[in-house]
N, C-alpha and C positions, 0 to 999 in steps of 0.2 A: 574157728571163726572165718578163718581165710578159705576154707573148702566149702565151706555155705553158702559165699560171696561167688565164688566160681561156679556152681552149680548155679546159682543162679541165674547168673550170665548166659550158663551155655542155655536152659532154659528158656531164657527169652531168645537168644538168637535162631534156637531149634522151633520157634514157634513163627517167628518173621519170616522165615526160610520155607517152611509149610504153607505161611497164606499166601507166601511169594507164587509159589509150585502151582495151588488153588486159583489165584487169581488169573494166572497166566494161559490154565485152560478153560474161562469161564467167557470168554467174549472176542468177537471178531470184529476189526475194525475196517471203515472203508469208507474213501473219497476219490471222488471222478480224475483228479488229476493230484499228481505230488508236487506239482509245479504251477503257478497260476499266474495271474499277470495281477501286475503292482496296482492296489486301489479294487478289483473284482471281487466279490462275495465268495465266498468258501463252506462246501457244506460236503458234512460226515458223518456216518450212520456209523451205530456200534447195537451189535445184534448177541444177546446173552445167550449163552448156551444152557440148555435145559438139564443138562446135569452139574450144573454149575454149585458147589457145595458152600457160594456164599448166598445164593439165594432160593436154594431150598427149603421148602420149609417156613420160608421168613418172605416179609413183608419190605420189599423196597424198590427206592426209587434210584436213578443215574443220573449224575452231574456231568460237567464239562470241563477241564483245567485247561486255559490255554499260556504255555509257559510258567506252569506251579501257582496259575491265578483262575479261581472258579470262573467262567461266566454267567454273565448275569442268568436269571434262569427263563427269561423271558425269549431266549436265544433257541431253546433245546425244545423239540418235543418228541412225539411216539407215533412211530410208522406201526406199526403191527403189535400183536401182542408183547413180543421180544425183542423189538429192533426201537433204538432211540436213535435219534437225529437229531445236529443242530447246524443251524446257518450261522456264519461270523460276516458280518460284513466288509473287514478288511483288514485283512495282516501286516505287523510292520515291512519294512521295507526287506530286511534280515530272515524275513521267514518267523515261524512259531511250530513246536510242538501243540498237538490237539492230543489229549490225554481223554478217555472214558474209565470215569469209577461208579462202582457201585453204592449208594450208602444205606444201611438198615435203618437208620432214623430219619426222619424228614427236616427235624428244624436244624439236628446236629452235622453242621458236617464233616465234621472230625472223624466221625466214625465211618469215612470211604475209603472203599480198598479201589485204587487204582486195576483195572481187569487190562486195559492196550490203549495204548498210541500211535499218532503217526507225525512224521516231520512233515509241516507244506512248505514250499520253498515259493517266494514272489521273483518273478523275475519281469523285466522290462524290454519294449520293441528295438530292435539295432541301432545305435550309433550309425547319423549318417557319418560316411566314408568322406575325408577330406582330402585337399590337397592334393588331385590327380594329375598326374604329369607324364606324358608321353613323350618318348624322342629314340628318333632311327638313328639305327648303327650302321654304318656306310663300310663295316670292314668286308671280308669275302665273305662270309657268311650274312646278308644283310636282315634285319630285323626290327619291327617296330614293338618297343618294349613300353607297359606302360605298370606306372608306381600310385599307389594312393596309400591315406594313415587309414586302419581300420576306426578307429576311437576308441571307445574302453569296452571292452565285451567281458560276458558272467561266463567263467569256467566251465560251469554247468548246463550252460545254453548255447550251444550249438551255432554257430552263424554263417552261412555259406554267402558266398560271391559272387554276381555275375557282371562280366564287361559287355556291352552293346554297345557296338558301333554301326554308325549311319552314315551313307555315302548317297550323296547325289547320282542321280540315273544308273543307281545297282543294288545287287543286296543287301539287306542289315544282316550282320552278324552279330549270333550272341554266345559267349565264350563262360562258359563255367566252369567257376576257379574251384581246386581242388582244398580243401578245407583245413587250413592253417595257412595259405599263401594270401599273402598282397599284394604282388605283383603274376605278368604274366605279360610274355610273347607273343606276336601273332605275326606271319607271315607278313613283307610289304610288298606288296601284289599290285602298289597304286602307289605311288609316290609324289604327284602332283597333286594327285585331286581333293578338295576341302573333305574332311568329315566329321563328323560330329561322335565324342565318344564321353560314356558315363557307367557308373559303377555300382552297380544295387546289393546291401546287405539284405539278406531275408533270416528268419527265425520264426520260430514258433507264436511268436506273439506278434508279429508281422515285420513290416520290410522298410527300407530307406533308400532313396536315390543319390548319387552326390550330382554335383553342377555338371552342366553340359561340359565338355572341354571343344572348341571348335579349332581346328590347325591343317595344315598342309604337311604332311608326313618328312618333307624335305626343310620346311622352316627349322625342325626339331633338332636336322644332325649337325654335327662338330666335327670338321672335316682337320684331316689329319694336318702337319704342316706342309706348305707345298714345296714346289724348289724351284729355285733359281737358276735355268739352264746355263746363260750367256748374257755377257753385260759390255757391250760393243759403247766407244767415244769415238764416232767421225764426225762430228758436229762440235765447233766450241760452244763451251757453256752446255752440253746435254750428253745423255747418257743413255742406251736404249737397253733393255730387259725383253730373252724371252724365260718363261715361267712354265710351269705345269701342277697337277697337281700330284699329292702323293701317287707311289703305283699300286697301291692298293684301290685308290679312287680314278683311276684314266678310265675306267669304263662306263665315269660320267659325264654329258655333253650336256652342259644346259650355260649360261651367261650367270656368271659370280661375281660380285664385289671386292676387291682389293685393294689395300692397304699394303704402300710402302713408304720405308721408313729410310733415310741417307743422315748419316752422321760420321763427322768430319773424321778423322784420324785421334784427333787429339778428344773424342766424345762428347764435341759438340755439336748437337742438333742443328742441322739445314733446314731441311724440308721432309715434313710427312703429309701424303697425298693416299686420300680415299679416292678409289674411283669405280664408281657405281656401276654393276652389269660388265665388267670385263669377258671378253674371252678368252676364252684359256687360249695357248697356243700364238698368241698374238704378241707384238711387239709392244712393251710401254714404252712410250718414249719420254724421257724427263728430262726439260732444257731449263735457263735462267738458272744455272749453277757457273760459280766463280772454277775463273780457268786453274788450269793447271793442281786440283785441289784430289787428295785422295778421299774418298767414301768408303764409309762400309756399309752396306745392306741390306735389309733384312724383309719380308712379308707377310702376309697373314689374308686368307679369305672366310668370306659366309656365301650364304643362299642369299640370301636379304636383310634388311634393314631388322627384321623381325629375332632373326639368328643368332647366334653365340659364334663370335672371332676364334676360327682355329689357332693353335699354338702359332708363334714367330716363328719361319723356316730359321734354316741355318745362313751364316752373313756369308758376305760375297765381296768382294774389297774390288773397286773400281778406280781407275783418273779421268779426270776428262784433260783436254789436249790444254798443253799449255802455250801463253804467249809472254810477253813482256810484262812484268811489272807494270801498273798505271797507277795513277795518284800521288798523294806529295804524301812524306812524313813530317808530322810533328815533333820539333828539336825544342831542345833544353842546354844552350851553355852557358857552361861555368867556369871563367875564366880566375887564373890567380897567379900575375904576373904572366909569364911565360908562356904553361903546363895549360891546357886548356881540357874538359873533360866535357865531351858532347852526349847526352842521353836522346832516344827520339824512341817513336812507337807510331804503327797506321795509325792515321787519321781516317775520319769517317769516308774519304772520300779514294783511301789507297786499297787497291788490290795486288797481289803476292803474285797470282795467276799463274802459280807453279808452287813448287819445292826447294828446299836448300841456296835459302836467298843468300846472298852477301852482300855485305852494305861497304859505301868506298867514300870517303873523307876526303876532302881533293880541297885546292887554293889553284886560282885562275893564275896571277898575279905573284909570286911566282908561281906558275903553271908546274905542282906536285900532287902528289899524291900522299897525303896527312897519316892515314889509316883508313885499312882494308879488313874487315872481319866479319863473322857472322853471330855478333852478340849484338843487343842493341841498345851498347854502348861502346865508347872509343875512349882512348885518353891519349893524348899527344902532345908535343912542343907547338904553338904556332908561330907560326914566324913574324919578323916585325913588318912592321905597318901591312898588316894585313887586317882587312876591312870585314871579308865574307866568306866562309868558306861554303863549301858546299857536298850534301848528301844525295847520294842515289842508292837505290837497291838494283840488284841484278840474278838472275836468275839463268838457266838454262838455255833460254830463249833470246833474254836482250836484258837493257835495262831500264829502269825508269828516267823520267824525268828530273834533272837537278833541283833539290831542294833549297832554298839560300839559309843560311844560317848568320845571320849580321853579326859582327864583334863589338858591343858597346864600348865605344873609349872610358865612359864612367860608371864606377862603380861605390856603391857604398852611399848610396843615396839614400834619401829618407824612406823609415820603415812603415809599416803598418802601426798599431795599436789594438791594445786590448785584443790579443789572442790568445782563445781560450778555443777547447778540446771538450764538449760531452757527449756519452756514450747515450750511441743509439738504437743497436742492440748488441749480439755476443760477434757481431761480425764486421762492423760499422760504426761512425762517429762521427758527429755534428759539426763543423768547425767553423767560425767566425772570426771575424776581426773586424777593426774598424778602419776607414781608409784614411790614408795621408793627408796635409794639407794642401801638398803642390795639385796644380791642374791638369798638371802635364802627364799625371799615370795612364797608360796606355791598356793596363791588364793587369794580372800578377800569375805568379807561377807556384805550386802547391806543388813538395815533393814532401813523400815520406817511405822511409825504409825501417825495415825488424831489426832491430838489436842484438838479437842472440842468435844468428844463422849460423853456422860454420862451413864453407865460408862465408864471407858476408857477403848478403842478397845485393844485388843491383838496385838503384833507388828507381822508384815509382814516382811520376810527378802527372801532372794536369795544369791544361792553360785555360786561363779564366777570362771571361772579358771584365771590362774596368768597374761594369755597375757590380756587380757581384760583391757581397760580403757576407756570404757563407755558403758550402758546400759540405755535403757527403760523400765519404770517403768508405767504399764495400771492401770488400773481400780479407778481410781485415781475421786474424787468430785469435780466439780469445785468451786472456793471461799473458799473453806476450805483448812486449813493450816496442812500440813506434817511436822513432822519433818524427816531428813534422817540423818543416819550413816553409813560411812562404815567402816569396822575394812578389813587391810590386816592382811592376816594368813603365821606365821612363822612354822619351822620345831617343831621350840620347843616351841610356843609361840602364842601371838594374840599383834596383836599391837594398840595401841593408837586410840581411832576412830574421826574422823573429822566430826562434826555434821553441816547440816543448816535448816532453816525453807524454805518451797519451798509451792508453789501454783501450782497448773496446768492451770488455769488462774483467771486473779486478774479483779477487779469491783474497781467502790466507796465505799466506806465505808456506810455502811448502818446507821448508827448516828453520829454526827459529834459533836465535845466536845464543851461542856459549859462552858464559860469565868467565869473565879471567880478572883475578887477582891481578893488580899490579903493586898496592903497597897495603903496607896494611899495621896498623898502631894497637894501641890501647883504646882509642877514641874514635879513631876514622878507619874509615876502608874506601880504598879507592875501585872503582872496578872499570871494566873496559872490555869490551866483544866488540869482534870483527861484520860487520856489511856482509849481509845476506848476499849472494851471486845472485845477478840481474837475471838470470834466466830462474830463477827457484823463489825470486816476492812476488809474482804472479798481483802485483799491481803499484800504487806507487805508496811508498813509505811514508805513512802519515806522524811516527814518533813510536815513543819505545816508551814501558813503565817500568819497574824495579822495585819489588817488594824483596824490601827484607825486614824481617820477623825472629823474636825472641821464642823461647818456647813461655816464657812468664809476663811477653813485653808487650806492648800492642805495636801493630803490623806500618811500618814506616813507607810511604809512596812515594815514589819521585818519579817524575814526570820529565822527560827530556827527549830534544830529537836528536843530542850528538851521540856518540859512541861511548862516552865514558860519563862516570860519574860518581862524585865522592858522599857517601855518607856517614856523618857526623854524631855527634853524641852519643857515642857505644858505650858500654858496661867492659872495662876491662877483664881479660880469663872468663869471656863467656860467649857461647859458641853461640851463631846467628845461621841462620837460614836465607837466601836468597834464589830469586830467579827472572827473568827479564819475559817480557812478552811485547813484542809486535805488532805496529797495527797497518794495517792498510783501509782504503774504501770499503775493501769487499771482504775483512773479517779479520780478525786477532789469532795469534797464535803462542804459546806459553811457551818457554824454553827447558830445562828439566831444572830444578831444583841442585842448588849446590850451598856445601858446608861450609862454613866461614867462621874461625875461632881469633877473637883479640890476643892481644899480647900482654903483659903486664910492664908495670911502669919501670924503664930502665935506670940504669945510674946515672946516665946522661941530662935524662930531663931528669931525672928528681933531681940532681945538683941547678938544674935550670930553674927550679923553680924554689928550691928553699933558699938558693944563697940571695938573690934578688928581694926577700922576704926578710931575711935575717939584718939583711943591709938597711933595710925600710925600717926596722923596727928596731934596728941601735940609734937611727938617725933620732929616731923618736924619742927614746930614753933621752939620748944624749939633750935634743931639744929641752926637756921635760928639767932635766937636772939642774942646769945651767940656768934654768927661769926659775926653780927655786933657788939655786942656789946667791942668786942677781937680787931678788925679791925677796928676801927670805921673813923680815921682819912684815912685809904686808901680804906674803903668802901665809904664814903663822895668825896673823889678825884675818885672815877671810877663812880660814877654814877652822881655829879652832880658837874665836874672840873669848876674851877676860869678861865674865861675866859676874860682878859683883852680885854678893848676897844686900840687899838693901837694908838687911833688919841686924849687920855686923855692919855697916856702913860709916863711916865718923868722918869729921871735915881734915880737908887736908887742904894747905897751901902751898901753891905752887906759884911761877913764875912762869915767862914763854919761853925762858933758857932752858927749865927742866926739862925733860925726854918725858913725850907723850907716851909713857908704858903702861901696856894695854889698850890704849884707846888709838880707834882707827881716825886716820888724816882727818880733820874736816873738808878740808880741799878735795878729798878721794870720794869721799860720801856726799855722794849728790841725789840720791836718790831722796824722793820729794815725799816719802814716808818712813819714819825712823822704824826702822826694827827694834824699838825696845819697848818695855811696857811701860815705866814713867821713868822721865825724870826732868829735872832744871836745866835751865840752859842762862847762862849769863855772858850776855853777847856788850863788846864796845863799840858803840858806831859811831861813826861822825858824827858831829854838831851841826854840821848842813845836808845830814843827810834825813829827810821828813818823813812821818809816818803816814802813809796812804791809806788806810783806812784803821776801821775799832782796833784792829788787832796787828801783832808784830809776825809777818809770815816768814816762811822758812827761810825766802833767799836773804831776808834781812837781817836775819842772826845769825846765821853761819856765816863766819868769819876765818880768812886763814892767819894761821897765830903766825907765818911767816914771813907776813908783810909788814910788823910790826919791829918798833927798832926796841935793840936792846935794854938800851937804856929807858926807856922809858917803858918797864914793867903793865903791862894790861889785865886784863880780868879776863878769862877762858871760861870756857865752858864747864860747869860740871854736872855730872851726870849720875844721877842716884838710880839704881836698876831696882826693878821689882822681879824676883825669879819666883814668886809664887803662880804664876798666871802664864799659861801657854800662848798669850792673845798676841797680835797687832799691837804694839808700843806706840804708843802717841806722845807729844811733850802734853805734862802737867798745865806749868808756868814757865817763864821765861824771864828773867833780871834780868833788866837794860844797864848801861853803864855809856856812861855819854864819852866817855875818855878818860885818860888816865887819871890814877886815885892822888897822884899828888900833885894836881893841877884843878882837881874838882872843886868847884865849887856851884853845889846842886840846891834848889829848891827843895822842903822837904819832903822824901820819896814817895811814893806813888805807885799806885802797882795795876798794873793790866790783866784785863780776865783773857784765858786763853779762849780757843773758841772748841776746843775740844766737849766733845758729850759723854766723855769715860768718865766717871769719877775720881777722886782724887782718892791718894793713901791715907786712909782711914778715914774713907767719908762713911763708912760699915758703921763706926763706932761712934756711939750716943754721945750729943753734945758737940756735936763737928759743927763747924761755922756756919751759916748761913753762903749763900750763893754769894760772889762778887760781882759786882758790876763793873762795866769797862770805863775807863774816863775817855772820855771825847776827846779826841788831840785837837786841840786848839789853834795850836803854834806849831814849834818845830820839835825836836828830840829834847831841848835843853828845859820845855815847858813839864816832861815827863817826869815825877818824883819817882826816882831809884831805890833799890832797897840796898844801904849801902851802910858799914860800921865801920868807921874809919877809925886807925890806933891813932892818928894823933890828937882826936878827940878824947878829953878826959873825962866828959860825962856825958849820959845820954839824955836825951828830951822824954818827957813825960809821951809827946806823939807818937814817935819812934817805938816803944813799948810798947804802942795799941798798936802798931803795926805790926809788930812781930806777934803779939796776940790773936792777931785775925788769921797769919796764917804759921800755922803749929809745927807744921814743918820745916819752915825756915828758922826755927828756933835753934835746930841741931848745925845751922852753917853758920860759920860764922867767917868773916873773910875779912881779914886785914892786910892795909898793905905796910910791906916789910920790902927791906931794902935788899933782893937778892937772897931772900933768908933761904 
């Protein structure tokens, strides 16, 4: 099966191969040009060959494929018997293959054998030529060389160059460029005269001009640097220059432009002076320069204004003549006790007018000499009652005029107010105050010096006049710490100075402080780091935070601006994390993370803490003991009362002698609702003492059985308890008793309805009495009938009987009095 498969194969490609062979010599193909311009119609003949063995024999017609796509057929037609043609209108921009096939069928056209092709390639007119630029070379070989951009040019299309230049009253020249170059030399045969110069691509499908270029051949060159022969001072205040130029260029005479440039010694800029059309060879002369001052010097020519600045020669170091110092300086003293320390600096109005000044401190009065130096500051004794001293500079030459320096006798006068420092940029700061109240300020004086010099800088001040209340303050470091003062100045006096530290702007701190242990507990940790060095906070220290952190805990902050700090409530025997971070204006900075483990609780404090506990809570017992043991009979009745069963209940006679056993004081029990659930109460009250309304209230039966005398026996309370019912105890009834039983003599008793809404014992069961009503008190206590059985009555009243009938429960009390029984 697999060799049928392969045979076959080779079959078909042995037959592809063959009409390949066929096709290849059956037609000739041809078009006017391989190359055509972009957008132009495009026409191609294909001429069949008459031995051609695809169309022998057989009937057919020729298509067109342009890029493996037919064209339309309205494109192609038939030059002669055997030749076909077709026009395309216009090819992409990329080009196309134009293909000729043959096909044996008309409508099919599947069935065409490709016979030849050809590739047309589109191409497009030159790229104008941009950006022309000519300029002479002035070295010994001279040359006017000129540059232009070709633009984008096609591989395959050829583009040549030509340069035309035009000169007024001469020939044009035309210069054709050799074919890959964009530039090209040309002889400078004319170096003044105007000319006109432009740059033409040409190609097959035509040509581009670029823009005129119009110039003077000498405007273009860039002359070498010149030099500075001789720099002669016989004039104060000026300085004469002769010059030439490089000796590559001395073989050119025409008038140049010059530029020179004088800067002091120390690189500060004097004076730079253009001066237009110089000639070479000549002297420049440059005066209104301050005497006795060294320069260094430097220059620079062109052609004209139009021209490119040759390089700066090399410097040339010059004096002009010196003479005496002139002008006054500006002093600053500061007087303290004794020691007097003088600062000064030119004023706008002093000149040096030489080199290696030195300044002399002198007193008229005694006529001395204070201090001589060449800093510009002094620091000396002055002597007493001396009023002035006085400054001069001196130099080589002579010396200045005396400066005065007054000594205020007072000192420590009133300050300014509200002085504040903000930054105004990395080099400079804003400063203000507010002025004094005296009228007498004459000025103030503004000094400030760096903090971190080593050694330390000399101070910088400024005098102010009196309106001023605020100035800027240059040349300032940034990151590094000023301090400032400024003193207002009185008629007779200096006042008080207001100092701050200032930044002109602030950073991070460049190290950040290291946590130190100082104690450290079960509970607390104290910690404490050292003050960052004034030269490494790089602005002012606004405060410090302090995290410390559990690994299970949440993260503790504190916030402080001292150096130390204790934190509180730790987990004893368990390790904590901390670390400190810094802050300033101008940014924060983290310190590294440090271990920090508690300690567990020692023997010291645990005896501190339990023996002060153990003491507290003997006191307590002790307390607790001694109140029972004091109490014990009404500690026994409040916590664990005799609660009688009412239904084992029977009467019992007592007296006030007997011991109230079981039963709590009346005098103790004041509380204005009884805790039990029924019972009677049989109270004796005075005979003057009246009932106030229906009913007998609580204050009026509780009675204490200990204001009663012995001997004359009274009637107590008794009290029948109901333990079946978990409720609120209220009184039933209440028995009155006007006074003692052997002195009574009562109307027949009487009895009072309670005012209770509880029911009575055994009002459940059928046949219970009817409701009682209250008797109206009339009178007083003695009007009230008691319910009372007296032993030394021998019989009872038939009334009495229905008394005790109406209520069933007083049937089981029975009370008699008995003499002490």
């Amino acid at each position: 099966m697999a060799s049928i498969w392969l045979v076959l194969v080779l079959w078909i490609y042995i037959n592809d191969t063959k009409k390949g062979i066929q096709a290849l010599s059956c037609a000739k193909i041809h078009t006017p040009a391989s190359m055509v311009l972009a957008g132009s119609p495009v026409s191609v003949s294909c001429s069949i060959q008459d031995d051609c063995p695809l169309t022998k024999g057989k009937n057919f017609h020729v298509a067109w494929k342009i890029d493996n796509h037919f064209a339309p057929s309205n494109l192609s037609y038939q030059e002669s018997n055997r030749t076909y043609g077709v026009i395309i209108p216009s090819l992409p921009d990329a080009g196309a293959f134009i293909l000729c096939a043959v096909c044996e069928e008309q409508e099919n056209l599947d069935s065409c054998q490709i016979v030849n092709g050809v590739n047309v390639k589109v191409g497009h007119p030159p790229s104008v030529p941009k950006n022309l630029r000519c300029s002479l070379s002035l070295t010994f070989n001279q040359s006017f060389c000129c540059q232009w951009d070709p633009g984008q040019e096609m591989p395959n299309l050829p583009t040549n160059y030509i340069l035309h230049i035009f000169r007024e009253m001469s020939k044009n020249d035309r210069y054709v460029i050799p074919r890959g170059m964009h530039s090209y030399s040309i002889p400078s045969d004319s170096l003044f005269l105007e000319m006109e110069i432009n740059v033409t691509a040409v190609n097959i499908f035509g040509n581009a001009t670029s823009e005129t270029l119009k110039l003077v051949p000498l405007e273009t060159a860039k002359f070498d640097p010149p030099e500075i022969k001789r720099i002669e001072a016989d004039v104060f205040g000026c300085l004469n220059y002769s010059w030439s130029l490089a000796q590559s260029q001395t073989w050119l005479v025409t008038p140049l432009c010059v530029e020179l440039r004088l800067k002091t010694m120390n690189n500060q800029l004097i004076k730079e002076l253009v001066l237009p059309f110089w000639k070479q060879e000549n002297k420049i002369n440059v005066c209104d320069l301050p005497h006795g001052t060294n320069y260094s010097t430097t220059m620079r020519v062109k052609y004209n204004s139009l021209s490119k600045w040759s390089n700066w020669s090399d410097l040339k170091i010059a004096n002009t003549l010196m003479k005496a110092p002139t002008g006054s300086l500006d002093t600053w003293l500061k007087v303290n006790d004794q020691t007097a320390q003088l600062y000064w600096k030119p004023s706008e109005d002093f000149s040096a007018n030489g080199w290696d000044l030195s300044y002399t401190v002198e007193s008229k009065k005694p006529k001395k000499a204070l201090c001589v130096t060449r800093e510009n500051h002094c620091f000396f004794n002055l002597p007493e009652l001396v009023e002035t001293v006085y400054l001069r500079a001196t130099n080589a030459i002579g010396s200045s005029d005396h400066t005065k320096v007054p000594v205020y006798p007072k000192r420590g006068l009133g300050s300014v107010s509200n002085l504040s420092v903000h930054p105004k940029s990395e080099a400079s700061v804003l400063i203000t105050w507010g002025r004094p109240a005296s009228p007498h300020v004459t000025g103030y004086v503004l000094e400030w010096r760096p903090l971190c010099e080593t050694p330390a800088a000399p101070l910088s001040f400024t005098l102010m006049d009196k309106n001023n209340s605020s100035t800027i303050v240059t040349g300032l470091r940034p990151y590094e710490p000023y301090e400032i003062s400024i003193y207002p100045k009185y008629v007779d006096g200096i006042g008080h100075p207001q100092t701050l530290m200032a930044y002109s702007s602030q950073k991070a701190p460049s190290v950040a402080p290291y946590l130190n242990v100082t104690e450290i507990s079960h509970s607390y940790i104290k910690l404490h780091w050292d003050e960052i060095p004034l030269e490494q906070r790089n602005g002012i220290i606004q405060g410090y935070t302090v995290f410390v952190w559990h690994e299970r805990d949440k993260i503790k902050v504190i916030k402080t601006e001292q150096t130390s700090v204790e934190v509180k409530d730790l987990q004893p025997l368990t390790k904590y994390y901390a670390l400190v971070t810094v802050h300033t204006m101008g940014g924060s900075l983290n310190g590294s993370v440090v271990t920090l483990a508690t300690g567990k609780i020692d023997g010291i404090e645990m005896v501190l803490f339990v023996i002060p506990a153990c003491i507290g809570l003997s006191l307590l017992v002790i307390i607790v003991v001694f109140a029972c043991v004091g109490k014990h009979e009404r500690v026994k009745m409040c916590l664990w009362p005799i609660i009688p069963d009412p239904a084992n209940s029977s009467i019992k006679r007592w007296t006030d002698s007997d011991s109230l056993q079981g039963m709590p004081h009346c005098k103790e029990d004041m509380e204005p609702v009884l805790m039990y659930l029924s019972h009677f109460s049989l109270l004796d009250l005075a005979e003057n003492k009246p009932f106030k309304s229906d009913y007998v209230k609580e204050d009026q039966w509780s009675h204490d059985i200990d204001s009663h005398d012995e001997s004359h026996p009274s009637f107590q309370t008794c009290v029948i308890y109901d333990t079946e019912h978990d409720k609120e105890s209220v009184p039933y009834a209440t028995v009155v008793f006007g006074g003692p039983y052997q002195n009574h003599s009562s109307p027949p008793p009487a009895y009072v309805r309670s005012d209770s809404t509880q029911p009575l014992l055994g009002a459940n069961n059928p046949g219970s009495p009817p409701p009682y009503e209250n008797v109206s008190p009339s009178g007083g206590v003695s009007q009230v009938q008691h319910f009372a059985t007296f032993l030394q009555k021998s019989t009872e009243s038939e009334e009495n009987e229905e008394h005790w009938d109406d209520f069933p429960m007083l049937r089981s009390l029975e009370i008699r009095n008995t003499d002490h029984i």
